[in-house]
N, C-alpha and C positions, 0 to 999 in steps of 0.2 A: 228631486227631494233626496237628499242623502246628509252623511253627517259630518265631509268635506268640508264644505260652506255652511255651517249649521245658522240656516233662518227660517228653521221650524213653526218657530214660535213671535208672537209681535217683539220681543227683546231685538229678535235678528242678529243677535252677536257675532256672525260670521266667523265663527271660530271653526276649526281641523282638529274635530272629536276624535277621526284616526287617527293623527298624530300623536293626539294625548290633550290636544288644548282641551280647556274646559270655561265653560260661560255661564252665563245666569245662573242654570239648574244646575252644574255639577257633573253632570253624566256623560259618561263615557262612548265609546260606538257599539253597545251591546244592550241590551233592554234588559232592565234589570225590576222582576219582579218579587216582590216581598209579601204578597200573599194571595192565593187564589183561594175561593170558599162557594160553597151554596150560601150564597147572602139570601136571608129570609124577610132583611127590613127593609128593601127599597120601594119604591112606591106600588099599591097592590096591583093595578094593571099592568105593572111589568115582571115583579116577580110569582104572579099566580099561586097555585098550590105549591110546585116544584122549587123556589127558587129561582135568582138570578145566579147565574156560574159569572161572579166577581175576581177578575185578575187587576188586582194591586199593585199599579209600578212604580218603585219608586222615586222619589224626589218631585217636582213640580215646577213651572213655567212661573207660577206665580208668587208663592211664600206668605200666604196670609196670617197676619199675626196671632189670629184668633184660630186657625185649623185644628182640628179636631182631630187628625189624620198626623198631624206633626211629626210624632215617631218616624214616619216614612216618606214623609213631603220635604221636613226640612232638610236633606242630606240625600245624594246618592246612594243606597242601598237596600239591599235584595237579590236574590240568587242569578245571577247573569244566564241568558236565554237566547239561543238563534231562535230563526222563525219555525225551525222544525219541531224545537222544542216547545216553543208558544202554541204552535197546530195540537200539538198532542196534548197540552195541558186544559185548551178549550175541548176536544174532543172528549176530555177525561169528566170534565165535569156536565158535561149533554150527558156521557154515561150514568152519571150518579142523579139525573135528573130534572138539572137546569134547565131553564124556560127559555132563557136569553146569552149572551156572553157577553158580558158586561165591564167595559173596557173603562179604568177607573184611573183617570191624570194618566192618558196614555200619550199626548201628541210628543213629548220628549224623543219616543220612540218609534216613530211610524215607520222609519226605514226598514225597520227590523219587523213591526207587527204587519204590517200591507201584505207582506208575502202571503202570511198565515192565514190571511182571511179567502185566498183560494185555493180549490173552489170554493164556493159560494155553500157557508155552513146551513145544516138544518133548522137552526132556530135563527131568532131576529138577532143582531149585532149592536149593542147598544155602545156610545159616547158617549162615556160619562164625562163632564170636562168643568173648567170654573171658566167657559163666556172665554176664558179671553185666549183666542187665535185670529191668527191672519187667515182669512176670505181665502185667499189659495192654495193654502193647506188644506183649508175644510173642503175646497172645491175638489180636490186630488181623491178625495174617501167618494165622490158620487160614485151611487151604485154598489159601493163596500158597506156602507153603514146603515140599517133602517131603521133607527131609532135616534134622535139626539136627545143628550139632558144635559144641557149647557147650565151654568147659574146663570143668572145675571144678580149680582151684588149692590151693583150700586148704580145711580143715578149722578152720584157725586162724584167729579173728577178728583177735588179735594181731599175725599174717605178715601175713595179706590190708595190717593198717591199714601196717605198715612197708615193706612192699614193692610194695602197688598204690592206698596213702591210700585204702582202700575198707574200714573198721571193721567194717560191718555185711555184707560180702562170701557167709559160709558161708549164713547163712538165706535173702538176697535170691537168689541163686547157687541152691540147692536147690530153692527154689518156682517157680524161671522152669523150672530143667530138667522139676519135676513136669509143670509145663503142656507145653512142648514134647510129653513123650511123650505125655499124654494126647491130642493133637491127631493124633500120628502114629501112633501106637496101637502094637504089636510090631514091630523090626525086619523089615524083606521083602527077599528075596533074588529075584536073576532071574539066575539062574547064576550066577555068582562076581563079580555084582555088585548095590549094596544102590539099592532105586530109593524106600524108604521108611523111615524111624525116624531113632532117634538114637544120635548117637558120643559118647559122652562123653569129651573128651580131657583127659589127667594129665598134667603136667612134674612129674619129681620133680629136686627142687631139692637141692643139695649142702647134709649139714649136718642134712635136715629130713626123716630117714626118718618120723618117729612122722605130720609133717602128711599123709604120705600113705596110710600106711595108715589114718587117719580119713577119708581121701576113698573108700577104697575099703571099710570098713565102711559108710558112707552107704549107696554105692550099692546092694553086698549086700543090705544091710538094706531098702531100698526098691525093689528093684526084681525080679524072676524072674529063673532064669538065660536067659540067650536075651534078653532080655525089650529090653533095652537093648546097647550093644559099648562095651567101654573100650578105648581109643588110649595105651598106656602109655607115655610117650614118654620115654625117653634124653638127649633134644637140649640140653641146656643148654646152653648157651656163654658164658662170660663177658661182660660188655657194660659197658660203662662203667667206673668207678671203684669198683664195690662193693668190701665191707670183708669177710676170713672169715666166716662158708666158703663165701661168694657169688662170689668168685675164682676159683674152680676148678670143673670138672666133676664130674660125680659119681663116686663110684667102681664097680667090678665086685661090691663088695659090699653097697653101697645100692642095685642097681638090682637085684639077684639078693635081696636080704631084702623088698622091695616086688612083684618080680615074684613069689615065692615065695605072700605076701600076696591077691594076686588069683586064684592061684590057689584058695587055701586059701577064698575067698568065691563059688567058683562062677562067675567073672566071664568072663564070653568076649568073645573081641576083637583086636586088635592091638598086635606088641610092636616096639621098634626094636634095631638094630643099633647096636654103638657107634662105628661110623664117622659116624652122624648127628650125633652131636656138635661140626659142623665148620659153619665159617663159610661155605663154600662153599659150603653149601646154600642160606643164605638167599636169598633171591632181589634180583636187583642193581637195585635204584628208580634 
């Protein structure tokens, strides 16, 4: 893994990020983060009373049109970081009281973040990621990461290519989550907080009830109840210039026919409120 041959990511663009090539995401041979914080909104078994200590890097593998995050997904940038300096900026916010360290569109970067993660920090290590990595990358983190919270987006190879240019999204997306869990093994609880497994998190998107209940058949179908958690998330907000019915948020009766849905597949997990649906959550880069 290094960023020589960069095929970090399913793109695989094999480019010499030393040299200066640059590919899909833009980024250079240096992790460049754009914001770390006590994140207070991620889901309540992972950030507890304390916080998750959230490090924001920027740019992304993926480019989804609707990202919420844009500011700092769409583009290479944020303050350049060795792994020494990444060590100390997770140690900085365990000081201030974070629960977890919570690694947000980090795989651009692993050459650079791997270091950092030994030794083995005091709180759980969380991946935050959108589903789509290659199986050998996520297999390189066994034993570094104890938490995963992958999305899975879509069901639709069609949506994935129209809305995140990723055609092969559903298969690649599925085989990285299988791997996660099998490295994390069943969700683990330590009171009303989760210190190992995986979240699988859903945007269901205005317009696209049917692509979600195929994500949440998937999961059903592959996984135990208990076995895994779904994060069924509400949040959409419009972002940019999309065309219907990517304008609009979703309604009261596509989040109630999808939540209906996961219930009906045995799925446990977390659901959102439809005040989430507000810009003022996202967090200010």
């Amino acid at each position: 893994m290094d960023y020589e041959t960069c095929n970090l990511c399913p793109r695989q663009c094999g480019v010499n990020r030393r040299a200066g090539e640059r590919g899909f995401c833009g980024c250079p041979d240096t992790a460049l983060v754009a914001k770390t914080m006590v994140h207070k909104w991620e889901e309540p078994a992972l950030a507890g009373s304390g916080g998750s200590g959230a490090i924001f890097f920027g740019a992304c593998t993926l480019g989804c049109r609707f990202c919420q995050n844009a500011a700092i997904s769409a583009s290479a940038v944020g303050k350049p970081m060795d792994s020494r300096q990444l060590r100390q900026a997770m140690e900085d916010l365990i000081a201030q009281g974070a629960e977890n360290i919570d690694l947000v569109t980090p795989t651009q970067f692993l050459p650079t973040i791997l270091p950092a993660l030994q030794p083995k920090l005091p709180v759980p290590v969380v991946y935050n990621c959108g589903g789509y990595e290659r199986v050998e990358t996520i297999a390189s983190l066994d034993g570094l990461v104890d938490i995963y919270l992958p999305d899975l987006k879509y069901s639709s190879n069609a949506l994935a290519a129209r809305l995140s240019g990723a055609e092969d999204y559903v298969s690649v997306a599925q085989d990285a989550i299988r791997e996660m869990v099998r490295q994390t093994g069943p969700v683990c609880w330590q009171g009303e907080k989760i210190t190992k497994g995986v979240i699988i998190r859903h945007l269901i998107l205005p317009g696209c009830v049917d692509n979600s209940l195929g994500v949440l058949d998937w999961i059903g179908e592959n996984f135990a109840p208990g076995q895994v958690l779904v994060s069924l998330m509400r949040q959409y907000t419009p972002m940019g210039n999309l065309s219907a019915p990517f304008d609009r948020r979703i309604s009261q009766e596509e989040y109630e026919a999808v939540l209906s849905w996961m219930y009906l597949n045995n799925l446990e997990g977390f659901t959102q409120e439809a005040e989430a649906a507000d810009a003022g959550f996202i967090p200010d880069f």
